[in-house]
Residue frames relative to the residue before (quaternion, step in Angstrom):
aa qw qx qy qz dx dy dz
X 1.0000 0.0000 0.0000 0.0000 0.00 0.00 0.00
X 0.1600 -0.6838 0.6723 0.2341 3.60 -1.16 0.36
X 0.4960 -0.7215 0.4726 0.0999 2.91 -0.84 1.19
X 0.5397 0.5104 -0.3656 0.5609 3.74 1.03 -0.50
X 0.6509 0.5796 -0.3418 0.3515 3.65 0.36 -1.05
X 0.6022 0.5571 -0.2160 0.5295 2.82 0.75 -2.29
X 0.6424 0.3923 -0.4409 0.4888 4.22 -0.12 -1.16
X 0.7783 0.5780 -0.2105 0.1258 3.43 -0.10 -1.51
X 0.6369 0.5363 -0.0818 0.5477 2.95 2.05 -1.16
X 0.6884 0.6809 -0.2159 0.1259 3.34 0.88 -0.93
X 0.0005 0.8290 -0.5459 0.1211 3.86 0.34 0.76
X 0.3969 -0.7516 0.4708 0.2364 3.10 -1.48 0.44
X 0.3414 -0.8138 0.4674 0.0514 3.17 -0.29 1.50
X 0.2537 -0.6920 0.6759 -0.0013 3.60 -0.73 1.65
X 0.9213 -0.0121 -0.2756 0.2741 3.51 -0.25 0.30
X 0.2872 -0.7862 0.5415 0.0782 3.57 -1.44 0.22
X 0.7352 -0.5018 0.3300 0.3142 3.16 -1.65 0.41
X 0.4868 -0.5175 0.6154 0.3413 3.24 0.29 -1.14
X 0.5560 0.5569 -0.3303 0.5212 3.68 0.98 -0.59
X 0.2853 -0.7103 0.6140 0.1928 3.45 -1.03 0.97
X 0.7780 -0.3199 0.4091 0.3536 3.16 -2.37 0.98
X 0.3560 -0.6891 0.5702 0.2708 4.07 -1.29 0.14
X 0.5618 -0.4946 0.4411 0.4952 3.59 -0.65 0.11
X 0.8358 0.3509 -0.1738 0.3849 3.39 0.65 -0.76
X 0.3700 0.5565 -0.4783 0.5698 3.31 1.51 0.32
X 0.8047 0.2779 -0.3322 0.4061 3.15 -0.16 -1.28
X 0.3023 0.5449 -0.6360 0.4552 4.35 0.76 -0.08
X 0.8047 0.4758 -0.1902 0.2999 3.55 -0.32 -1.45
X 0.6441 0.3992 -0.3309 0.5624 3.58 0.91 -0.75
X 0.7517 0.4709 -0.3308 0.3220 3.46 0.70 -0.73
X 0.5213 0.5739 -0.4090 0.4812 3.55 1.74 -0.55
X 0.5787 0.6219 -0.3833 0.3625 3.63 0.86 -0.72
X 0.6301 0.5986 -0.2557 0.4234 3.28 1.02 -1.19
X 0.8058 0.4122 -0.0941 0.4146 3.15 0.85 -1.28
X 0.5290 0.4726 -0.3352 0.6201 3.35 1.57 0.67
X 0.3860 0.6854 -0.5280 0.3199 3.66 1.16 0.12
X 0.4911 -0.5570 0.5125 0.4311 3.57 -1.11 0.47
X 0.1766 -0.7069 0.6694 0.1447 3.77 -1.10 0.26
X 0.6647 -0.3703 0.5968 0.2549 3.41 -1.70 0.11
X 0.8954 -0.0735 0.2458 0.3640 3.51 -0.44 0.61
X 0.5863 -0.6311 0.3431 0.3746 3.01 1.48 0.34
X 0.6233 0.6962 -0.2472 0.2565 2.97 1.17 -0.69
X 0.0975 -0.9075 0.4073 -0.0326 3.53 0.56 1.51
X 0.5609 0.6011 -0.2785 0.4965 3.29 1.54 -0.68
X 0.5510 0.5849 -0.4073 0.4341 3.94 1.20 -0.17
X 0.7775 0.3503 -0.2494 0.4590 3.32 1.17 -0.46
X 0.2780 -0.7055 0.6148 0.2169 3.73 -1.27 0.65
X 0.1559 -0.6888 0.6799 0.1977 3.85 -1.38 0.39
X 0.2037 -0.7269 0.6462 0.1122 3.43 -1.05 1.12
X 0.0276 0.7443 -0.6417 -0.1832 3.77 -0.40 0.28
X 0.3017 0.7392 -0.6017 -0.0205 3.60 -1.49 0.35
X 0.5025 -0.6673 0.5441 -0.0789 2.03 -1.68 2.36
X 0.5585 0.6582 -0.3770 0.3358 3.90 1.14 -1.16
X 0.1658 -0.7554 0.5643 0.2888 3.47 -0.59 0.29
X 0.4760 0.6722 -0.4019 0.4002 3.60 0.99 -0.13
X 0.6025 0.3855 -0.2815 0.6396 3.86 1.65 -1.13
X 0.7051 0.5201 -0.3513 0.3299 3.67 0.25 -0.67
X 0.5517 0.5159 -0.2603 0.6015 3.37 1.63 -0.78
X 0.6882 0.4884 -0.3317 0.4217 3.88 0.71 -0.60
X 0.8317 0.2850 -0.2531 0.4036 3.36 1.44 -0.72
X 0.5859 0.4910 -0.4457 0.4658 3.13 1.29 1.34
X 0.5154 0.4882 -0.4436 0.5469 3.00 1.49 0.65
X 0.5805 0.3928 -0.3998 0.5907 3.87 0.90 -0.18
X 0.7312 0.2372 -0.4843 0.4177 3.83 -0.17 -0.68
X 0.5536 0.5735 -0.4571 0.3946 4.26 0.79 -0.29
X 0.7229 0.3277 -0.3935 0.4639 3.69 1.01 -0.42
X 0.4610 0.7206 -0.2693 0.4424 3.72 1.47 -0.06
X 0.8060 -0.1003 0.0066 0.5832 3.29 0.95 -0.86
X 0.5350 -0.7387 0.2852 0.2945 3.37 0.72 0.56
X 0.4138 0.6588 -0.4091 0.4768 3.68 1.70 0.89
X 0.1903 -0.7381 0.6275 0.1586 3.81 -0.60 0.72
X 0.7093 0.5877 -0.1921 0.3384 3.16 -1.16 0.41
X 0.7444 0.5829 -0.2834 0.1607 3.41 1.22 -1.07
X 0.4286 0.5410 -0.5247 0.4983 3.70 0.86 0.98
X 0.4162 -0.8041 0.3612 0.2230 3.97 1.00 -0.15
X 0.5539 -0.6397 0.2303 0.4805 2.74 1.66 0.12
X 0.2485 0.7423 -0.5447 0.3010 3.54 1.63 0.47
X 0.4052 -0.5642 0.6466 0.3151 3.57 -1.87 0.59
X 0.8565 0.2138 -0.1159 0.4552 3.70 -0.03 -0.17
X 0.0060 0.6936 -0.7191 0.0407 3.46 -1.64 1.48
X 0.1713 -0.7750 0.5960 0.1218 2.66 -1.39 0.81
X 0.3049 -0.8109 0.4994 -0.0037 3.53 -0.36 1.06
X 0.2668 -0.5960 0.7569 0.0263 3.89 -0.69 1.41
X 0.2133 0.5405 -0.8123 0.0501 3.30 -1.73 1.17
X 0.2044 -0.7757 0.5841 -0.1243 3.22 -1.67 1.12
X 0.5847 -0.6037 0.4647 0.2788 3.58 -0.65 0.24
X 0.2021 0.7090 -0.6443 0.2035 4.50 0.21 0.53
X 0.3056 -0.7060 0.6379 0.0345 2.33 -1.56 1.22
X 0.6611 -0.5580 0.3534 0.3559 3.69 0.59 0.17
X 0.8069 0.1963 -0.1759 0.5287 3.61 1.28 -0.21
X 0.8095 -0.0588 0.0562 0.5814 4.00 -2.04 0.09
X 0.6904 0.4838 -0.4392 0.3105 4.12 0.06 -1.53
X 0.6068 0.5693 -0.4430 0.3338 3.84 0.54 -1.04
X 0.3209 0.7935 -0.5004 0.1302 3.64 0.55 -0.16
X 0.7342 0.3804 -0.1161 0.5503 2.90 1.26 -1.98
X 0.5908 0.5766 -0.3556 0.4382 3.85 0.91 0.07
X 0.6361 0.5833 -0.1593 0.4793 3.20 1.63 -0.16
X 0.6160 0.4518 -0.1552 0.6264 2.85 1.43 -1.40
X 0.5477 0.5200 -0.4977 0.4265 3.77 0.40 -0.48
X 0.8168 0.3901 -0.2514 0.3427 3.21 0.17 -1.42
X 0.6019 0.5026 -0.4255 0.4517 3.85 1.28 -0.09
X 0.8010 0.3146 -0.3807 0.3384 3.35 0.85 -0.47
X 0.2179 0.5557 -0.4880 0.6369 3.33 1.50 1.22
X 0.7638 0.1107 -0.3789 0.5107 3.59 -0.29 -0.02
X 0.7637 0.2801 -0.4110 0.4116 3.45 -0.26 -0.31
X 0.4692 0.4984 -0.5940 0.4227 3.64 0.55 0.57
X 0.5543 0.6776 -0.2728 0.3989 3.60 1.12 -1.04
X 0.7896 0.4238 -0.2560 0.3624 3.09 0.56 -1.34
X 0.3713 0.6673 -0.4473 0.4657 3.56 1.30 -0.83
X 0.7251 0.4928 -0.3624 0.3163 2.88 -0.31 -2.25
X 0.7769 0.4917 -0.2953 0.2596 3.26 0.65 -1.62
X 0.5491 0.6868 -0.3040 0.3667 3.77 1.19 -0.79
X 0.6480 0.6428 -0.0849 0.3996 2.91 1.60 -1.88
X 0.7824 0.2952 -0.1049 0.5383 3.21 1.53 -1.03
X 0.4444 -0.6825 0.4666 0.3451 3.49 1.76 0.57
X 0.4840 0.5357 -0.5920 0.3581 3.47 0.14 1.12
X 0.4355 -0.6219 0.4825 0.4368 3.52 -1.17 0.10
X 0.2013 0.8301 -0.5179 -0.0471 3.48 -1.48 -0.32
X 0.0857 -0.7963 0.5949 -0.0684 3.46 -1.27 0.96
X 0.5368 -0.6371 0.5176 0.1950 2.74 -1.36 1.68
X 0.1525 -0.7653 0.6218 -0.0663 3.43 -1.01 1.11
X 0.1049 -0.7921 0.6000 0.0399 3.37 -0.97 1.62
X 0.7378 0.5351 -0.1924 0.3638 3.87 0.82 -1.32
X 0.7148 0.4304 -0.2339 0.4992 3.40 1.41 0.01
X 0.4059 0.6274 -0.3932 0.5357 3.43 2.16 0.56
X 0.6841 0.5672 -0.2073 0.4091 2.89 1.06 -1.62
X 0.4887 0.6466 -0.2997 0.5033 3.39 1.10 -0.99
X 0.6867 0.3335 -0.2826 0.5809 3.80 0.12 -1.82
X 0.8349 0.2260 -0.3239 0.3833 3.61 -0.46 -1.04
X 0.5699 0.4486 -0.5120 0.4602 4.00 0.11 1.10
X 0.7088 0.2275 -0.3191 0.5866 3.58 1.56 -0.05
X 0.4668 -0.5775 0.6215 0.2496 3.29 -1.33 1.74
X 0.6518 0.4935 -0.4804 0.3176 4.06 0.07 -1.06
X 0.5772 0.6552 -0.3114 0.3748 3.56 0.80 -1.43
X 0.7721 0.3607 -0.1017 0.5132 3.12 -0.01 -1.72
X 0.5850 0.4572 -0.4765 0.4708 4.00 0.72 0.45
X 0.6965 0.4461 -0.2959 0.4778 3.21 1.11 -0.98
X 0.6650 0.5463 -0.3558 0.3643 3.43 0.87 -0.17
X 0.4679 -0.5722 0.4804 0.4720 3.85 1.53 -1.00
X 0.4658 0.5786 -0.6257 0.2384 3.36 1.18 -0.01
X 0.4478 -0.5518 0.6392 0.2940 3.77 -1.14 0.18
X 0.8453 -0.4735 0.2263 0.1000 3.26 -1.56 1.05
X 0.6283 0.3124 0.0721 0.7088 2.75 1.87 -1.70
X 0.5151 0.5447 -0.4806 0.4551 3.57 0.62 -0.06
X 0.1929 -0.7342 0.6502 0.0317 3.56 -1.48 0.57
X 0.6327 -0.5772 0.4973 0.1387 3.57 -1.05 1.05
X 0.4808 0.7413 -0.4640 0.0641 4.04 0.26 -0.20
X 0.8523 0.1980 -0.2228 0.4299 3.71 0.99 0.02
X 0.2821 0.8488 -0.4430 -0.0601 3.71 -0.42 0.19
X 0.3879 -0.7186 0.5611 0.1349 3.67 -1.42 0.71
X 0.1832 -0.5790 0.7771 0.1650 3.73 -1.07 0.78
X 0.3244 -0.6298 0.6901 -0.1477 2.92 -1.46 1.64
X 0.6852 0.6153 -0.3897 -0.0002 3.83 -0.88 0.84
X 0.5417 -0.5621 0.2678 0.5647 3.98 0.04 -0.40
X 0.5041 -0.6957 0.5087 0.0551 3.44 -1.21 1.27
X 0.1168 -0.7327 0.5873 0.3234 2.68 -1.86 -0.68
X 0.3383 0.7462 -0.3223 0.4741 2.90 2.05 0.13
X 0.2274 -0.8027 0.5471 0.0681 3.52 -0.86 0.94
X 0.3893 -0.6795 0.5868 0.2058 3.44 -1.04 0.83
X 0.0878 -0.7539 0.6426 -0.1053 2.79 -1.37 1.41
X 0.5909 -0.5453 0.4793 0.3520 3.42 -1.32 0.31
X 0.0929 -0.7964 0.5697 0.1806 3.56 -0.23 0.95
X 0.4086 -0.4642 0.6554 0.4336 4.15 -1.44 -0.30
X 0.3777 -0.6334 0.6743 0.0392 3.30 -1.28 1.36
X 0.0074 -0.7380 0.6008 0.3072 3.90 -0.06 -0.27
X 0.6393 -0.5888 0.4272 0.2494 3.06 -1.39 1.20
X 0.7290 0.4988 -0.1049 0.4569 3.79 -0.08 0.19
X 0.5770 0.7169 -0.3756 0.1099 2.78 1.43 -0.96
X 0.5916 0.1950 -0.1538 0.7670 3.94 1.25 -0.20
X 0.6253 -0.6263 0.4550 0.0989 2.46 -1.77 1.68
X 0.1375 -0.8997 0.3974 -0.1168 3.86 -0.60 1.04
X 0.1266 -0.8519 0.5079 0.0187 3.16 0.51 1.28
X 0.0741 -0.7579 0.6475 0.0286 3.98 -0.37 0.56
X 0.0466 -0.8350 0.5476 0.0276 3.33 -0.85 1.16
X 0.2062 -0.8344 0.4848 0.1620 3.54 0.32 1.44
């Protein structure tokens, strides 16, 4: 992978084929994941939910659609992947947060890398982690929290070099 590219190209990609994730795609997206930097090493803080079912994927756009009042919001991808973590509600979650971003954005690469689409997905976590039933049927554990998640699938959207504008975040450089 070039890694500049992969950065340069990435976008979030709303729609898909219909074609499901491969076994071996998803091997690959999931090694990525598991090479994210962590907090402390501490890899066991984090759960990976994968769903492939379209019957669960259809359930959690029909809970995050009665949640916020948006249909659709998985895009019709065959595969999420869902970050749950342990938060405690205050300043400490930082690194429970960060874990789970550099889990998605390891993902996405992967995903560029492997010419799939994908999109970071926030309103259909919320959704799972505000329903205890859901998040049983998924394996989330009890104590486990929802906080990051990627649709995962094949496109037709093509990846292009986008123009980054220089500046685009404000940047204080202290020489």
């Amino acid at each position: 992978m070039n890694t500049m590219k992969a950065l340069l190209e990435r976008k979030s990609v709303r729609s898909y084929t219909g074609d499901p994730v491969t076994v071996e795609q998803r091997d690959q997206l999931l090694k990525a994941a598991y090479a994210s930097p962590i907090s402390m090493g501490q890899y066991d803080s984090l759960v990976l939910t994968v769903v492939q079912d379209s019957k669960l994927l259809a359930q959690i756009d029909d809970t995050a659609a009665k949640a916020f009042g948006h249909e659709k919001m998985l895009y019709g991808a065959p595969m999420l992947i869902i970050v749950s973590t342990q938060v405690k509600g205050d300043a400490s979650d930082n690194s429970p947060y960060s874990n789970a971003a550099t889990v998605i954005e390891n993902l996405n690469l992967a995903a560029v890398d492997l010419d799939l689409g994908a999109c970071h997905i926030w309103g259909a976590i919320a959704a799972v982690a505000n329903d205890a039933q859901l998040k049983q049927t998924l394996k989330i554990d009890a104590g486990l929290t929802p906080v990051a998640g990627l649709v995962v699938g094949p496109t037709d959207d093509a990846y292009a070099d986008r123009d980054i504008p220089k500046n685009r975040i404000k940047t204080n450089i202290l020489d």
